[in-house]
TIMI-2910 file (N, C-alpha, C, CB; in pm, 1 decimal, decimal comma, always signed):
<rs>
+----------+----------+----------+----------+----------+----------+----------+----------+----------+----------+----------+----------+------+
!      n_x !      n_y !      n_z !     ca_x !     ca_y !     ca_z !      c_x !      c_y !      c_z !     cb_x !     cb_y !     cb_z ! resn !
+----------+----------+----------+----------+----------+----------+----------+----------+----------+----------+----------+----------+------+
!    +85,5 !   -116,4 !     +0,0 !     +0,0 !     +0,0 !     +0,0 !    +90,5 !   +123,2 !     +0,0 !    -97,5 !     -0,5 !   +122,7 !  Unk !
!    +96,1 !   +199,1 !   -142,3 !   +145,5 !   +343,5 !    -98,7 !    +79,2 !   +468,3 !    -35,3 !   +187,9 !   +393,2 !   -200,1 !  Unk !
!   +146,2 !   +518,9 !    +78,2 !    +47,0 !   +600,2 !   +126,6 !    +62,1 !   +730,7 !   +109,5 !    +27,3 !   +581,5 !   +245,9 !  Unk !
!    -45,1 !   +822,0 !    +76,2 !    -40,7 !   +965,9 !    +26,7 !    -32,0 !  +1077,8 !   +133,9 !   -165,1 !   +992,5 !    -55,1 !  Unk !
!    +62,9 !  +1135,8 !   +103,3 !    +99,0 !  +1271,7 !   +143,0 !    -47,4 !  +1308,6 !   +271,8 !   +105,3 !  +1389,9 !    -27,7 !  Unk !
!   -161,3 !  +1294,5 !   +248,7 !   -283,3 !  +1398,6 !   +311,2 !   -318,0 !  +1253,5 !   +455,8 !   -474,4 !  +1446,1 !   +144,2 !  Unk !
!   -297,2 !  +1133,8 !   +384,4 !   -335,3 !  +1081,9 !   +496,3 !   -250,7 !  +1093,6 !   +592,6 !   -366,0 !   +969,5 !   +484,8 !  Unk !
!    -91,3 !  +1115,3 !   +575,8 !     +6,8 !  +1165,2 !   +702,5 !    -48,4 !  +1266,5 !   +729,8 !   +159,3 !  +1195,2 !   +685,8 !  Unk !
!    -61,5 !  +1346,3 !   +680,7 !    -92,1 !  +1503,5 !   +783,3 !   -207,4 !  +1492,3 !   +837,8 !   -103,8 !  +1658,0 !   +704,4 !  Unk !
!   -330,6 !  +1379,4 !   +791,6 !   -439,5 !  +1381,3 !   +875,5 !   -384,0 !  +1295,7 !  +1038,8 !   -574,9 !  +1298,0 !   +781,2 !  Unk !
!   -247,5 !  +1213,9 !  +1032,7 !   -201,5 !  +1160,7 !  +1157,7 !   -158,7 !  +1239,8 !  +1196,6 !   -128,9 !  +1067,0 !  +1173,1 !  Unk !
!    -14,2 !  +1363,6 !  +1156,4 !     -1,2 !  +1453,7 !  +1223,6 !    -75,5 !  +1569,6 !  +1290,3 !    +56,6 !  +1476,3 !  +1177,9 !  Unk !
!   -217,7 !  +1514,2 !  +1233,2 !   -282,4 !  +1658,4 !  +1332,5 !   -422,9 !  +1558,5 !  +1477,8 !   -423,0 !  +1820,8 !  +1154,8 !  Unk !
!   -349,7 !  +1440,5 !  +1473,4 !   -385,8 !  +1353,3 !  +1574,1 !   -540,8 !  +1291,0 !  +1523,9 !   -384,5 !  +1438,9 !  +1724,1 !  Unk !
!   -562,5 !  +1247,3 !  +1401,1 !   -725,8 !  +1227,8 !  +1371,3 !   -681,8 !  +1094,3 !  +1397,6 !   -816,2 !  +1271,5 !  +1207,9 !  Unk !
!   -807,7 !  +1009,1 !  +1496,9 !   -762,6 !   +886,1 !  +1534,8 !   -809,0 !   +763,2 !  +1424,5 !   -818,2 !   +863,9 !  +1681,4 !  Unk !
!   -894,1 !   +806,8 !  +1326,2 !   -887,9 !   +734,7 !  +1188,9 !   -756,6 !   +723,4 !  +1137,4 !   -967,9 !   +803,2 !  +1084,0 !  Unk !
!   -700,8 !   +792,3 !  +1110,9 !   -512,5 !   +797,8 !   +998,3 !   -477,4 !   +715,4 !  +1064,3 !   -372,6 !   +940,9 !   +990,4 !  Unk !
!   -455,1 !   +772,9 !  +1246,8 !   -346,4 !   +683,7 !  +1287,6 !   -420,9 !   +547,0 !  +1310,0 !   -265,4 !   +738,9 !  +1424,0 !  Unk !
!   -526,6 !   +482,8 !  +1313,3 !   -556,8 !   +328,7 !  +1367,4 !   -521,3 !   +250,3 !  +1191,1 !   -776,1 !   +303,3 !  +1447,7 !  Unk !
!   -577,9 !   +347,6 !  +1095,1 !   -544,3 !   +289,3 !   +971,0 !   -381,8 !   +257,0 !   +914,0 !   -609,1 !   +380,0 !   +882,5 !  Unk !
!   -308,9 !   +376,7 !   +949,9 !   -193,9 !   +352,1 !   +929,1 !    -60,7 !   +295,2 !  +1010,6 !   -181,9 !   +439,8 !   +892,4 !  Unk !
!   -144,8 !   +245,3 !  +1173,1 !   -116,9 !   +122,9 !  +1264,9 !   -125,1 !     -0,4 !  +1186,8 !   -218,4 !   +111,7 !  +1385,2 !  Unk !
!   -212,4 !    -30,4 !  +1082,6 !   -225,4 !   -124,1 !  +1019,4 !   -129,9 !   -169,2 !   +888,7 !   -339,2 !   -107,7 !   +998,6 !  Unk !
!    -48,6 !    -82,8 !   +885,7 !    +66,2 !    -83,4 !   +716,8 !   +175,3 !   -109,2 !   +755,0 !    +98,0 !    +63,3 !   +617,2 !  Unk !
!   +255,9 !   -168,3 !   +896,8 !   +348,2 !   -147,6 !   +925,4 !   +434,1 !   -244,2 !   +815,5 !   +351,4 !   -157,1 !  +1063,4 !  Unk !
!   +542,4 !   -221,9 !   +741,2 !   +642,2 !    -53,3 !   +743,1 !   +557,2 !    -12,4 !   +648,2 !   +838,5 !    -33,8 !   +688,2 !  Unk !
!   +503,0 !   +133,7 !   +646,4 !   +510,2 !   +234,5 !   +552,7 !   +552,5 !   +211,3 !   +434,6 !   +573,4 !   +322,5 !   +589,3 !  Unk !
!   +541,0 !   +235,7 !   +293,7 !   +561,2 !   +308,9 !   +166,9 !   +523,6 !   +418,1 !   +124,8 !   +530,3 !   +258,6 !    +88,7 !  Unk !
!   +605,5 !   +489,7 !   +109,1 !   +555,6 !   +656,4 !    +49,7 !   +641,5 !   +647,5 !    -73,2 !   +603,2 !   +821,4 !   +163,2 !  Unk !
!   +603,1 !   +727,8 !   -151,8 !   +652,1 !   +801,3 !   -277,3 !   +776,7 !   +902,9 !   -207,2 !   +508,3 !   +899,3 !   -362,1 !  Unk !
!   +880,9 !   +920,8 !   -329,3 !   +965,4 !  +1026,4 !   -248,0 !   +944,0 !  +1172,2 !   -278,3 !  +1112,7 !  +1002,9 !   -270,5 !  Unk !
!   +805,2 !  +1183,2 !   -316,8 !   +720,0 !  +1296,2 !   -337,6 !   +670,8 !  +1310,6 !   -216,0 !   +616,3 !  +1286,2 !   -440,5 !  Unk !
!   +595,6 !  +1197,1 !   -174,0 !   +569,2 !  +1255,5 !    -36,9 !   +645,4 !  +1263,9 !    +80,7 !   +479,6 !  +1205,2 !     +4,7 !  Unk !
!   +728,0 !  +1231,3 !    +20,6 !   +885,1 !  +1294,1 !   +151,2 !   +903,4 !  +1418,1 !   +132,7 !  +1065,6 !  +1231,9 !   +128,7 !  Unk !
!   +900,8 !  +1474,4 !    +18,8 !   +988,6 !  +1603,6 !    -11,8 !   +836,0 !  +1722,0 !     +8,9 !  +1084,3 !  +1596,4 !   -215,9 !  Unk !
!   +729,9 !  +1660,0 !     +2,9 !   +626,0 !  +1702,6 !    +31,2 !   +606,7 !  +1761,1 !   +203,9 !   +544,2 !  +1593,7 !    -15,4 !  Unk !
!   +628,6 !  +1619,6 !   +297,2 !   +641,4 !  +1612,4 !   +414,2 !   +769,6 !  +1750,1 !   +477,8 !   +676,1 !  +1451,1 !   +430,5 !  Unk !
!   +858,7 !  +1709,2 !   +385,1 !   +972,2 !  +1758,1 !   +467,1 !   +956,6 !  +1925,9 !   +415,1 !  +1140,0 !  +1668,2 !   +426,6 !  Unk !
!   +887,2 !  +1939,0 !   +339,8 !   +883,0 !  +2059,3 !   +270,4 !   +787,8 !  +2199,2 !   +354,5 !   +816,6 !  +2011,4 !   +122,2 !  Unk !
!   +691,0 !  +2121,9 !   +409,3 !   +630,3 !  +2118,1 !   +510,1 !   +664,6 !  +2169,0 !   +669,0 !   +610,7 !  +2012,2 !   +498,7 !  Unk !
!   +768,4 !  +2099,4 !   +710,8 !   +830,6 !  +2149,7 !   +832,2 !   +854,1 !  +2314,8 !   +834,0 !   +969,4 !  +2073,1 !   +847,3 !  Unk !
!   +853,5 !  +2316,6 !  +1006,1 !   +878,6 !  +2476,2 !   +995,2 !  +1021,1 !  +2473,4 !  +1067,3 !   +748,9 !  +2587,9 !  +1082,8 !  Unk !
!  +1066,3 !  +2385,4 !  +1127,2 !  +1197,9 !  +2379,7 !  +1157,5 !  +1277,6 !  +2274,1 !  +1182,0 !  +1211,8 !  +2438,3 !  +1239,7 !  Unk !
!  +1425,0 !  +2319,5 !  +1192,4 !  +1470,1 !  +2161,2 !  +1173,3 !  +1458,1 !  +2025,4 !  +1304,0 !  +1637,7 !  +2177,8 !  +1138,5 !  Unk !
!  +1395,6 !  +2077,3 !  +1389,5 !  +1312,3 !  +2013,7 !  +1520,1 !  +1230,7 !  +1917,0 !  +1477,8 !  +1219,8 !  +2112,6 !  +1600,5 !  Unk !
!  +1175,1 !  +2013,1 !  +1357,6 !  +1022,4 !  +1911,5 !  +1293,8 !  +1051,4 !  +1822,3 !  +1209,3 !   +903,2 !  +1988,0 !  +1206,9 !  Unk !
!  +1181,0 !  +1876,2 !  +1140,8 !  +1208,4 !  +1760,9 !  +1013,7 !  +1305,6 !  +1642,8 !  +1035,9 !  +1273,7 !  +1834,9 !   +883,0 !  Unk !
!  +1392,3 !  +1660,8 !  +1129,6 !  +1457,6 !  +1575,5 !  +1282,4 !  +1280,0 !  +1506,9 !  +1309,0 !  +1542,8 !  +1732,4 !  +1469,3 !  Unk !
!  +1195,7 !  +1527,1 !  +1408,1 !  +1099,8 !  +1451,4 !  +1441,9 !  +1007,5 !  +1344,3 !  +1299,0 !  +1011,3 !  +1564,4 !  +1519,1 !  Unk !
!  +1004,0 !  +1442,6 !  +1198,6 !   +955,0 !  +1390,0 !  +1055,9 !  +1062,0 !  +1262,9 !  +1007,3 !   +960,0 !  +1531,6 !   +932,1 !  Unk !
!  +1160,8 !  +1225,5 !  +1029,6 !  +1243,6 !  +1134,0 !  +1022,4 !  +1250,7 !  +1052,0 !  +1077,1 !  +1319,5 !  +1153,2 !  +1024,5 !  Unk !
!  +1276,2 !  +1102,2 !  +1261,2 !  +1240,3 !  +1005,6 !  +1335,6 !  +1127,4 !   +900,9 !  +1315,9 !  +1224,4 !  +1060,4 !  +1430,1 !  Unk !
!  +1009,7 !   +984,0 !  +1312,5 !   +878,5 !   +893,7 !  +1282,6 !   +910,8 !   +807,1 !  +1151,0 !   +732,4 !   +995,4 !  +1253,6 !  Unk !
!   +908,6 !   +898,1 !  +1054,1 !   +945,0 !   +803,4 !   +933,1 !   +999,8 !   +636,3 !   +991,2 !  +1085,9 !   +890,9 !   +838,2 !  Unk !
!  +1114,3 !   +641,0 !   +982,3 !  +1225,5 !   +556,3 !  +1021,0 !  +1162,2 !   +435,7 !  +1148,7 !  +1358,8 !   +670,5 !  +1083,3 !  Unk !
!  +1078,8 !   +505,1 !  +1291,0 !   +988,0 !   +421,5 !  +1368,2 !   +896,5 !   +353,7 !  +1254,1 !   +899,8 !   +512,3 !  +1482,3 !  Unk !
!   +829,3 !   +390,5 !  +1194,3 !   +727,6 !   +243,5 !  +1089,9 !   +815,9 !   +191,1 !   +967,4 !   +549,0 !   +314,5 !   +990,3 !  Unk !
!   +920,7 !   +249,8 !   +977,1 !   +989,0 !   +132,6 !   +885,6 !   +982,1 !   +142,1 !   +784,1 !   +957,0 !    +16,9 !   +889,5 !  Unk !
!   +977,3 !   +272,0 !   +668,5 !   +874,4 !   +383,4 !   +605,5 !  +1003,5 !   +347,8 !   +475,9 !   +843,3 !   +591,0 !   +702,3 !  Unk !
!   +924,8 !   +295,4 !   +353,4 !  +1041,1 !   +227,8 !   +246,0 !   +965,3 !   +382,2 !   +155,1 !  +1015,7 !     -3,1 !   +159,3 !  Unk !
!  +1092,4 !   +484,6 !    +66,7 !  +1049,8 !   +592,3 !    +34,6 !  +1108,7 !   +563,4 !    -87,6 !  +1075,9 !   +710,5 !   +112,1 !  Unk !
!  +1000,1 !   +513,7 !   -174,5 !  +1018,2 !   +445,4 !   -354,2 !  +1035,7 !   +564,4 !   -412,0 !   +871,2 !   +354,4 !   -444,5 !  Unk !
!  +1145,1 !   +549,3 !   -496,8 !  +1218,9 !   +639,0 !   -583,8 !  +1135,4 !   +683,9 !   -703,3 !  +1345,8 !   +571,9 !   -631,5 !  Unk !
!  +1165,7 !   +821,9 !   -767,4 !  +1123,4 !   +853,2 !   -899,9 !  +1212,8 !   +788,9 !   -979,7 !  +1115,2 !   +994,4 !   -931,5 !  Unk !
!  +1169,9 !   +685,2 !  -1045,9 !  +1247,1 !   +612,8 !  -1170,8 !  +1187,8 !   +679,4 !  -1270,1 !  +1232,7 !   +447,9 !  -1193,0 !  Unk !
!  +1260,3 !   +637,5 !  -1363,5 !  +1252,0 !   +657,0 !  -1502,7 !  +1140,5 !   +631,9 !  -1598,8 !  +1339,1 !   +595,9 !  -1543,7 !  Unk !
!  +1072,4 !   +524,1 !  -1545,8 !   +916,2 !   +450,9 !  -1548,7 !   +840,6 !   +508,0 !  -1489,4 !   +892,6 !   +323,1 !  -1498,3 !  Unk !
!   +824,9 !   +561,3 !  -1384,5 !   +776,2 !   +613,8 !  -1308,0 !   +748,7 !   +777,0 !  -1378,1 !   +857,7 !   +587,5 !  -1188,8 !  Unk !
!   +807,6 !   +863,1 !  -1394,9 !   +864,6 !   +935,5 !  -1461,2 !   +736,5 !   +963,2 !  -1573,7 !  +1003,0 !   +874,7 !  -1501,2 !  Unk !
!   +789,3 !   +872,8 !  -1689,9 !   +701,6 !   +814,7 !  -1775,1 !   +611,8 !   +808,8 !  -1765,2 !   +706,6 !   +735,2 !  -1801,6 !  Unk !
!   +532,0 !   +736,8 !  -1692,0 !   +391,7 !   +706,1 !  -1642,5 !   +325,9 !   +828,5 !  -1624,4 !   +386,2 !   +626,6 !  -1512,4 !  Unk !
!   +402,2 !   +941,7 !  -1522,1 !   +367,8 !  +1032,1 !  -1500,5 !   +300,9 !  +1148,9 !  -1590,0 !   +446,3 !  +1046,6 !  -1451,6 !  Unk !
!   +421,2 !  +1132,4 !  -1673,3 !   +401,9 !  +1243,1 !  -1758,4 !   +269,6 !  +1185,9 !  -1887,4 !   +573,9 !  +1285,7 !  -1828,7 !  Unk !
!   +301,9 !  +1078,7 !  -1901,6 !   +149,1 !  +1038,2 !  -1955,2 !     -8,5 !  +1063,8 !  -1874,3 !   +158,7 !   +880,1 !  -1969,3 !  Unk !
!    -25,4 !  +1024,7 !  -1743,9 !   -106,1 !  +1117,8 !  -1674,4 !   -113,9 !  +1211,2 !  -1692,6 !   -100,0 !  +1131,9 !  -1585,4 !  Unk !
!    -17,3 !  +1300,6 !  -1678,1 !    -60,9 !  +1481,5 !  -1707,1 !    -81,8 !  +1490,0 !  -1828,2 !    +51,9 !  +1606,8 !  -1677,9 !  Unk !
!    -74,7 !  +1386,4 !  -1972,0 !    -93,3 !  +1444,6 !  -2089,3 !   -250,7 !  +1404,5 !  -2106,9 !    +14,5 !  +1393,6 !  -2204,1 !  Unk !
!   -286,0 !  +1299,8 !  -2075,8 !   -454,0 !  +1294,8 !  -2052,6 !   -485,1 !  +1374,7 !  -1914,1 !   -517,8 !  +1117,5 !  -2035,2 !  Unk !
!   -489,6 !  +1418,0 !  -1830,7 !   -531,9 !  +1464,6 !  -1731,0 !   -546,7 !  +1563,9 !  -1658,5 !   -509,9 !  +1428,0 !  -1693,2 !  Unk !
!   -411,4 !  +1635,3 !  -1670,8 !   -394,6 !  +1785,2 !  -1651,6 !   -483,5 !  +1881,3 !  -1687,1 !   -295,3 !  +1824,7 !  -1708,5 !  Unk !
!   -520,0 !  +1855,0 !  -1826,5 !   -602,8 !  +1967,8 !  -1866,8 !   -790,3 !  +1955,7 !  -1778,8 !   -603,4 !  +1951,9 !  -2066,5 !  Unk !
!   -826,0 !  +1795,5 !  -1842,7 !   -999,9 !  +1772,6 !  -1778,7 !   -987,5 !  +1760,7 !  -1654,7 !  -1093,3 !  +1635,9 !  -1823,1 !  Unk !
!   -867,7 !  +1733,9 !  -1608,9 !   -945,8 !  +1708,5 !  -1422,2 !   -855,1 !  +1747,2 !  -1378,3 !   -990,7 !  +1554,5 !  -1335,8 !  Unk !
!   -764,5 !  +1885,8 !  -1392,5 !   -654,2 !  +1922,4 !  -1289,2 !   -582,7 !  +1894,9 !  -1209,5 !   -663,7 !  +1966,3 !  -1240,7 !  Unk !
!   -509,1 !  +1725,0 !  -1327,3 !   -411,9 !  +1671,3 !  -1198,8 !   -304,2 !  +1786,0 !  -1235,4 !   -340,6 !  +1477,4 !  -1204,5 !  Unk !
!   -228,9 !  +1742,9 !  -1060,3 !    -85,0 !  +1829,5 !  -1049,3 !    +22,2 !  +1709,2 !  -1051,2 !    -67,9 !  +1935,2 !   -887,0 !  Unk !
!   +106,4 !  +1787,4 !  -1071,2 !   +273,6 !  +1715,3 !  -1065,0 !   +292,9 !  +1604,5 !   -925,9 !   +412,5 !  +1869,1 !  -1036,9 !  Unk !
!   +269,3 !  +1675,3 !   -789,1 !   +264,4 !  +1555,2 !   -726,6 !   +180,4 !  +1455,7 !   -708,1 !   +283,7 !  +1570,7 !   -645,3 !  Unk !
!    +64,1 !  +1506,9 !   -702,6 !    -78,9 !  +1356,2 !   -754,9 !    -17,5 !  +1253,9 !   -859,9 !   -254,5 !  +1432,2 !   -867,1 !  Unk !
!    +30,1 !  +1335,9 !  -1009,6 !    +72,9 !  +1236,8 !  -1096,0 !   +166,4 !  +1119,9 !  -1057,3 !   +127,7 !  +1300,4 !  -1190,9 !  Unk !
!   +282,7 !  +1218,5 !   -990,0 !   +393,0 !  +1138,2 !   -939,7 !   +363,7 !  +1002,4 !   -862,7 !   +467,7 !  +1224,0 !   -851,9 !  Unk !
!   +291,8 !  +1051,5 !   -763,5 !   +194,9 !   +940,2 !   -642,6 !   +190,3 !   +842,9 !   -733,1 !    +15,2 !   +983,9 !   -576,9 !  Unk !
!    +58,3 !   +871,4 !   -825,6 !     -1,0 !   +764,8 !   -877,9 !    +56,7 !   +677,5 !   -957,9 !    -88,8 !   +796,8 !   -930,4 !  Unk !
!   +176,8 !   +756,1 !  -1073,6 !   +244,2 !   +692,0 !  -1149,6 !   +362,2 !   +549,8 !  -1063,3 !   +314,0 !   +818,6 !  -1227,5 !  Unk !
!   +391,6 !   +633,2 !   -905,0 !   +485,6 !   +506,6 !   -858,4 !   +310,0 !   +396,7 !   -800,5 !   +646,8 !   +573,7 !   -673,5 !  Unk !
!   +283,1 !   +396,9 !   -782,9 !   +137,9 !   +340,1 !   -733,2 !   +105,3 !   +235,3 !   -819,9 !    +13,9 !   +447,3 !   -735,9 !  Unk !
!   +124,8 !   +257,9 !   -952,6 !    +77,7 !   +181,8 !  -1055,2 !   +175,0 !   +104,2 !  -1100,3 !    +24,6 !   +251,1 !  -1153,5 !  Unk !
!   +320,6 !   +169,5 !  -1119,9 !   +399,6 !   +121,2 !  -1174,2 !   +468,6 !    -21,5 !  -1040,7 !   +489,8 !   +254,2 !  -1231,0 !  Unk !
!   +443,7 !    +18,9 !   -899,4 !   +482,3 !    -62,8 !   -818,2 !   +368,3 !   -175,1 !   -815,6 !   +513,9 !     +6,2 !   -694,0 !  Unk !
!   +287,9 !   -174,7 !   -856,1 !   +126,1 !   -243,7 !   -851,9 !    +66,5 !   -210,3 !   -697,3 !   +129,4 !   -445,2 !   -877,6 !  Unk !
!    +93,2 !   -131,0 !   -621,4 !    -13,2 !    -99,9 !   -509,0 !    -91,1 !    -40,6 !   -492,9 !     +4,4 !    -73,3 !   -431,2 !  Unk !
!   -174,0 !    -17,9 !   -413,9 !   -299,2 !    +64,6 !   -378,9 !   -261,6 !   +148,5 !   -313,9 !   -404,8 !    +11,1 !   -314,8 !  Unk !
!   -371,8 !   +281,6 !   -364,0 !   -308,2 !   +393,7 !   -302,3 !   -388,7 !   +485,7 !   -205,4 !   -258,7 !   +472,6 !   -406,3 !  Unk !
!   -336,3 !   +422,1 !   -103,1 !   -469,2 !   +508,8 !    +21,1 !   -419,9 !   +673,2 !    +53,5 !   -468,8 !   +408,3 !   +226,4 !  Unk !
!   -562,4 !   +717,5 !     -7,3 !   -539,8 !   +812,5 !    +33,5 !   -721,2 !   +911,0 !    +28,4 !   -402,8 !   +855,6 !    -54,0 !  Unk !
!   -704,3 !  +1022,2 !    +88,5 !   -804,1 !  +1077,5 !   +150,2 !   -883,7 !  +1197,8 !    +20,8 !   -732,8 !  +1147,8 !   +299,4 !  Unk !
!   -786,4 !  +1176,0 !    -74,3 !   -830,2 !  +1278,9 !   -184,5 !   -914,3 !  +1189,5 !   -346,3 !   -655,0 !  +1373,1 !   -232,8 !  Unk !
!   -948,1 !  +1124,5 !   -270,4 !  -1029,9 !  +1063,1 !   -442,8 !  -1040,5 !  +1164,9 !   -529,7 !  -1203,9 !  +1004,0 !   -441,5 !  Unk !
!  -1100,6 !  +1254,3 !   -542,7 !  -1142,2 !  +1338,0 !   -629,8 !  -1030,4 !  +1306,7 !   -737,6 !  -1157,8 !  +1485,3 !   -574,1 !  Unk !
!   -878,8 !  +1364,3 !   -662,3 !   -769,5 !  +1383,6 !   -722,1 !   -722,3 !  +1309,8 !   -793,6 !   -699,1 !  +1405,4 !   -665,0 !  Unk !
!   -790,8 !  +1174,5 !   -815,4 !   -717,3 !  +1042,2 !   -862,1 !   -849,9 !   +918,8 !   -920,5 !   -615,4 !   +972,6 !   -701,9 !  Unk !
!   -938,8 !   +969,7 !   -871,1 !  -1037,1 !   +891,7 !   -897,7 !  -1069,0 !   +841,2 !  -1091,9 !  -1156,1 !   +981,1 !   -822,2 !  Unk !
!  -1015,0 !   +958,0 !  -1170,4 !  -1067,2 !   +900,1 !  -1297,8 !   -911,1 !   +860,2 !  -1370,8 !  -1176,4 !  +1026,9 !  -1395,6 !  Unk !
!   -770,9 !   +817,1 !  -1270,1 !   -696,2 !   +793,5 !  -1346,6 !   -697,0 !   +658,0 !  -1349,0 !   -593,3 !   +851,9 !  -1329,7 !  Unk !
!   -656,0 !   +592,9 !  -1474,5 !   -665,9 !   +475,3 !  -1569,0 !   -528,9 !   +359,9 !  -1448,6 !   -599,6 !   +539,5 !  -1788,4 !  Unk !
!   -597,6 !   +230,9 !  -1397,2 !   -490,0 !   +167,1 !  -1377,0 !   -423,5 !   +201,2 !  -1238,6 !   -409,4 !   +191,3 !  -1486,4 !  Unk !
!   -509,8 !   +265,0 !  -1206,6 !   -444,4 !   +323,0 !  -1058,0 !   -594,8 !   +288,4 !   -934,7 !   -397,6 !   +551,8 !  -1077,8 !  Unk !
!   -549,7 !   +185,3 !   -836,0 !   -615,4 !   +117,5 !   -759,1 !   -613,6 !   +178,0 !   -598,0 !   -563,1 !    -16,2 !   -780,1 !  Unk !
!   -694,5 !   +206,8 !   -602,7 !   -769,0 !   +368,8 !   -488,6 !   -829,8 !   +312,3 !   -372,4 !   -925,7 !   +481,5 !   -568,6 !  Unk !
!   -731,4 !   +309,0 !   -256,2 !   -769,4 !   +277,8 !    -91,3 !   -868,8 !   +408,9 !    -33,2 !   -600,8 !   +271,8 !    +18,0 !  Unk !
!   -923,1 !   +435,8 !    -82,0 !  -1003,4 !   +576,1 !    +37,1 !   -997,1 !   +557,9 !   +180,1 !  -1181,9 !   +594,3 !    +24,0 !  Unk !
!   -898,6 !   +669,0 !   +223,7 !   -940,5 !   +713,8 !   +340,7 !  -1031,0 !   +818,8 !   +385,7 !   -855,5 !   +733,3 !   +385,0 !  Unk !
!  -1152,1 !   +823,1 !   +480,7 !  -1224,6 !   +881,9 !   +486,0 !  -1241,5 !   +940,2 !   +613,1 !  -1298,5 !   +830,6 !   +439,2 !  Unk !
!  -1149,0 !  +1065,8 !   +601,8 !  -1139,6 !  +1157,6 !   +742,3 !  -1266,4 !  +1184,2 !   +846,8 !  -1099,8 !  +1304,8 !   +696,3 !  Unk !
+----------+----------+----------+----------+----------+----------+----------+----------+----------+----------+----------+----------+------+
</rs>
């Protein structure tokens, strides 16, 4: 299961849905979008020190932008970008999501719901 960027921040702001759901994935997979997302995020280096720490406690495997991946992506944004306003990191998500074959829980369907080949965990805050 790769997990999206919104369902961490729904754990970091203590919603006891994220965290009982994502008690359940132990170790973690994220995109390294949603690292750079996460870490991008911090307001100091306290937070991005603690953002690691945690990481690293679930055991959190942070799948690379390959070259396939990449690919995939940019084919998403060429159908998608324009009718349903995907962005660069949604694409990214989804493209490692698909290309790894996992499901991708996360709390934003909207964002992902009409892409082709990409298998959608809803979390529901």
């Amino acid at each position: 299961m790769l997990i999206d960027t919104d369902v961490l921040v729904w754990m970091t702001r203590g919603h006891a849905g994220a965290i009982a759901r994502l008690a359940t994935l132990m170790p973690w997979q994220i995109s390294a979008v949603t690292y750079i997302e996460l870490a991008q995020g911090c307001r100091s280096k306290t937070e991005l020190s603690q953002l690691k720490k945690g990481l690293a406690m679930s055991q959190t495997q942070v799948l690379p932008i390959t070259q396939i991946v990449t690919e995939r992506a940019m084919a998403l944004i060429d159908g998608h970008a324009l009718a349903n306003g995907l962005q660069l990191g949604d694409a990214l998500s989804a493209a490692t999501a698909i290309e790894q074959g996992l499901p991708l829980l996360t709390g934003n369907k909207k964002h992902f719901a009409k892409l082709p080949g990409l298998n959608l965990d809803v979390f529901k805050p």
